[in-house]
N, C-alpha and C positions, 0 to 999 in steps of 0.2 A: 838792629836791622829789622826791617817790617817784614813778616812771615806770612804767608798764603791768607793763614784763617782770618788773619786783621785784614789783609787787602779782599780778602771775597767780599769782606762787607761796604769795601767802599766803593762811592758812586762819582759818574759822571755828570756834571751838572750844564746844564746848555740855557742860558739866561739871554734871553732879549729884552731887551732898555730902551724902546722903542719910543713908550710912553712917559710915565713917569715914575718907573720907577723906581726903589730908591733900597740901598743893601746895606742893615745893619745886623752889628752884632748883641746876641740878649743872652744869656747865661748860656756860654757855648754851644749855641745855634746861628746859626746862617738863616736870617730871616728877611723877604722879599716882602715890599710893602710894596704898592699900588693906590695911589688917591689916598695915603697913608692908613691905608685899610691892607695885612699882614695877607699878603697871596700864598705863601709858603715859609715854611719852617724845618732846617735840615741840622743834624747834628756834625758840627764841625766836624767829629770822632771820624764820620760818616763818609768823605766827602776825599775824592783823589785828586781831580783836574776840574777847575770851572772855566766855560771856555764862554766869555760874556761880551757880548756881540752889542755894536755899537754903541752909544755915550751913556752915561751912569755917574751915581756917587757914590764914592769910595772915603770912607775913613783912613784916617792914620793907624789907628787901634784896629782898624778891620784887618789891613796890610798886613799888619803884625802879628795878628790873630792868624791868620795865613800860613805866615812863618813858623809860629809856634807849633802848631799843629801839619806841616809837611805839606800843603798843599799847591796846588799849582795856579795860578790866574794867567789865564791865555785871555788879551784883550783883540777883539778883533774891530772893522771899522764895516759898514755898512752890506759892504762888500764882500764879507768873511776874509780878509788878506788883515794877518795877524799883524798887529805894529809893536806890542811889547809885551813879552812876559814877565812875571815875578815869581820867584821860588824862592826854597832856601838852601843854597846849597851847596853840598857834603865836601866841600873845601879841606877838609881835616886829612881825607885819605890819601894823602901825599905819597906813599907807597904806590899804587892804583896808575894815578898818573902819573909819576917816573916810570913805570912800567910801560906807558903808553909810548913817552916819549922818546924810551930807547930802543924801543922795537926794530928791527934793521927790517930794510925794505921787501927781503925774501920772505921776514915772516909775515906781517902785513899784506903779500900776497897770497901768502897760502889762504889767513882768514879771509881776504876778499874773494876768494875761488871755492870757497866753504862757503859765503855766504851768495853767491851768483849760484851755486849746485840748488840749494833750497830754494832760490826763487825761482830758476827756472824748471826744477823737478814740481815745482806747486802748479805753474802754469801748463804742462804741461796735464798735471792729473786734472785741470780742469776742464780742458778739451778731451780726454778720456770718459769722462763723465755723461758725454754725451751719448743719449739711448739711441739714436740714428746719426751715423757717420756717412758720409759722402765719400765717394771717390780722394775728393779734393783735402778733406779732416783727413782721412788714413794716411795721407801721403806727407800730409804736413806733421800729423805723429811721429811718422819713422824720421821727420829733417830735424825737427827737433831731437828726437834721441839720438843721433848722429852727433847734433852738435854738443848736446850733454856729453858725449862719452868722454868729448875733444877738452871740455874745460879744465880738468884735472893738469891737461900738460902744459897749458899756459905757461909761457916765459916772461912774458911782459903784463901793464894793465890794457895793454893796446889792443893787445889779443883777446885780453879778458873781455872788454868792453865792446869787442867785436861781436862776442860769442852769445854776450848778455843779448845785444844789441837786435842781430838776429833773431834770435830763440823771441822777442818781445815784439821785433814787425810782423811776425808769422802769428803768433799768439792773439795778440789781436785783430787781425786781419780775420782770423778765425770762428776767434771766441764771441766778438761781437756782429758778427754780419746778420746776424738777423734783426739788429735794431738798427740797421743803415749807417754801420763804420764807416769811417771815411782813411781816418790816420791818428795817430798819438799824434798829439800839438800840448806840450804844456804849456800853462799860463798866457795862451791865445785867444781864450773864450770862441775858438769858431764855430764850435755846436754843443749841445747841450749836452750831450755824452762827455766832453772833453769838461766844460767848464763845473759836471758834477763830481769827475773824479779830482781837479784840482781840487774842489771844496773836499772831500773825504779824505785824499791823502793828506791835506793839511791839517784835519784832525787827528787821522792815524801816527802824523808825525808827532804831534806834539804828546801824543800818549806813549808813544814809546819815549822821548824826549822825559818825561817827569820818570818813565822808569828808569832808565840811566842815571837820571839825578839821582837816587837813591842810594845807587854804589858811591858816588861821586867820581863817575867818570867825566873827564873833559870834552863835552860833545863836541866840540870845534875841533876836534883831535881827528882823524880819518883815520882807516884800513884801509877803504876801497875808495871813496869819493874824495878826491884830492879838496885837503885844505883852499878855503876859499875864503876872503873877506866876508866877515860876520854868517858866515853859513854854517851850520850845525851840521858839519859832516860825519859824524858818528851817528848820531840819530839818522839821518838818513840811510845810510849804513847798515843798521840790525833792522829798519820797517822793509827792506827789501823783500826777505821771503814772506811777508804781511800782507804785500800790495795784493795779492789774491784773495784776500779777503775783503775787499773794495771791490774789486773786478765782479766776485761773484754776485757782491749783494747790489750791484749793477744791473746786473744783467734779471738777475731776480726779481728786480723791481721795474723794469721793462717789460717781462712774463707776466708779472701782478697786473698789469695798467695801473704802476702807482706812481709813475710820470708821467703827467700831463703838461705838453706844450706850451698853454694858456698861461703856465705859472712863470713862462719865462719869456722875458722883453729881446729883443735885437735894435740895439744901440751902439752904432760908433763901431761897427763892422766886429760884433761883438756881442754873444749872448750873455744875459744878467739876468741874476732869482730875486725874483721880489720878495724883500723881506716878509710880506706878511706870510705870504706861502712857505718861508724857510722851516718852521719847526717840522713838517711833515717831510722834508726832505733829514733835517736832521736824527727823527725818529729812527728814518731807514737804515742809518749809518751806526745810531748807538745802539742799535739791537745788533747791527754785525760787531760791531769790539766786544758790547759786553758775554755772548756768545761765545768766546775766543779770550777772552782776559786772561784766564789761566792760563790758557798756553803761553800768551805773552807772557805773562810777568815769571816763570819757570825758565824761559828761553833766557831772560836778560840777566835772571839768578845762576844758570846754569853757564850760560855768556862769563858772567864775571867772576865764575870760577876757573874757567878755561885759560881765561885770560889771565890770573894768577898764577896758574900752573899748580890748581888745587884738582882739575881733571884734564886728563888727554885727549877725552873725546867731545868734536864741538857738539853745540848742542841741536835738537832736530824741532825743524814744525813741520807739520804734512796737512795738511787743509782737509 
């Protein structure tokens, strides 16, 4: 099982294929050529998630070289909207997911109201954070801890998802008004706030996604996001108290002036990132995970012993 001091050292790789380039493998490196002139050179040892954006060539022997060494290929298409992953993965721990499968519905909601506690006790310390509060912040603090106290007694997911649901229009109604909120819309592209959190939580997911693989939990399995056709509702599931760390280094980057308008097209009632501008948005996103990776990859260790019944207490993130 891969332990802290191996995974600190490994990296997130963010590749654009834009041109021509081309990804071989040469005595266990990951080597990027360019006009077949070597733009980069990474030690496979090295290397967690590569999330490679638009068309490319892939070896058979690369694939597998992949395999052998644990790593994850997130293929994305122009657009960043991922079309297939490759992994390898931990099939063996048949214990794990029997455990998943016979879960009864009451305990599955206890873990989904353990994990709606986290996200919304995270949202909430991020509107706390604020050095001047309004009238309107103060009031929206105490509706949100109101509604926090309320989740613990949840009877249903109906309630749950009630409770999430609130606590999440008030949060950002909040947390973003000063770069001009409008409303959460996902995967509508109808402003550039909206269309740059789509692109981050779909990296944030698929990084927690390769850490679940590692236990060999069955992500299509839920606690809280009900089973869906081909949807990875477990990975969605543990990035919940995560999304705050997207939110913030949003907003972050709105304070910077490190989004700029210009880099984004409105097409087809619908804003789009121009690829060539994409790495600078990407930067802003891999300095917020790898800032945080420990936490993660501790929660999902600490996760899947809970879920063993190797500890009683679930596990915590606080932003």
């Amino acid at each position: 099982m891969l332990q802290f001091p191996d995974f600190e050292e490994k990296q997130i790789l963010f590749i654009e294929s834009f041109d021509t380039k081309n990804i071989n493998f040469e005595n266990e490196n990951l080597v990027i050529k360019e006009d077949w002139n070597i733009k980069n050179k990474v030690s496979l040892y090295k290397i967690f998630t590569i999330f490679l954006i638009w068309e490319t060539t892939l070896t058979s022997v690369l694939i597998r070289k992949f395999q052998d060494f644990w790593i994850t290929l997130v293929l994305l298409k122009q657009n960043f909207l991922p079309y297939l992953v490759i992994w390898n993965e931990t099939e063996w721990n048949f214990l794990l997911r029997k455990k998943q499968y016979e879960k009864t519905e009451d305990e599955m909601l206890h873990i989904a109201k353990e994990i709606v506690i986290l996200k919304t006790k995270n949202q909430l310390s991020l509107l706390k954070w604020f050095r001047e509060k309004d009238e309107n912040i103060k009031k929206e603090i105490l509706q949100i801890n109101e509604i926090i106290q309320k989740i613990p007694n949840s009877m249903n997911y109906e309630s749950l998802l009630w409770y999430e649901w609130n606590v999440s229009k008030i949060f950002f109604g909040s947390y973003f008004l000063s770069i001009g909120w409008n409303k959460r819309a996902p995967r509508t592209k109808i402003d550039i706030q909206n269309l740059l959190l789509d692109i981050w939580y779909t990296y944030l997911f698929h990084f927690i996604e390769a850490l679940l693989r590692l236990y060999g939990f069955d992500n299509y399995y839920w606690v809280y996001h009900r089973v869906w056709y081909q949807r990875k509702s477990l990975a969605l599931d543990i990035m919940e108290p995560f999304r705050c760390i997207i939110d913030k280094a949003l907003l972050k980057a709105y304070n910077l002036k490190q989004i700029d308008k210009k880099d984004f097209t409105f097409r087809n009632w619908q804003y789009e990132l121009d690829w060539k501008d994409a790495k600078k948005y990407t930067k802003i996103f891999l300095i917020a995970i790898m800032d945080n990776k420990k936490e993660m990859f501790y929660f999902v260790k600490e996760y899947y012993k809970y879920f063993m019944k190797w500890r009683d207490e679930f596990p915590k993130f606080e932003i």
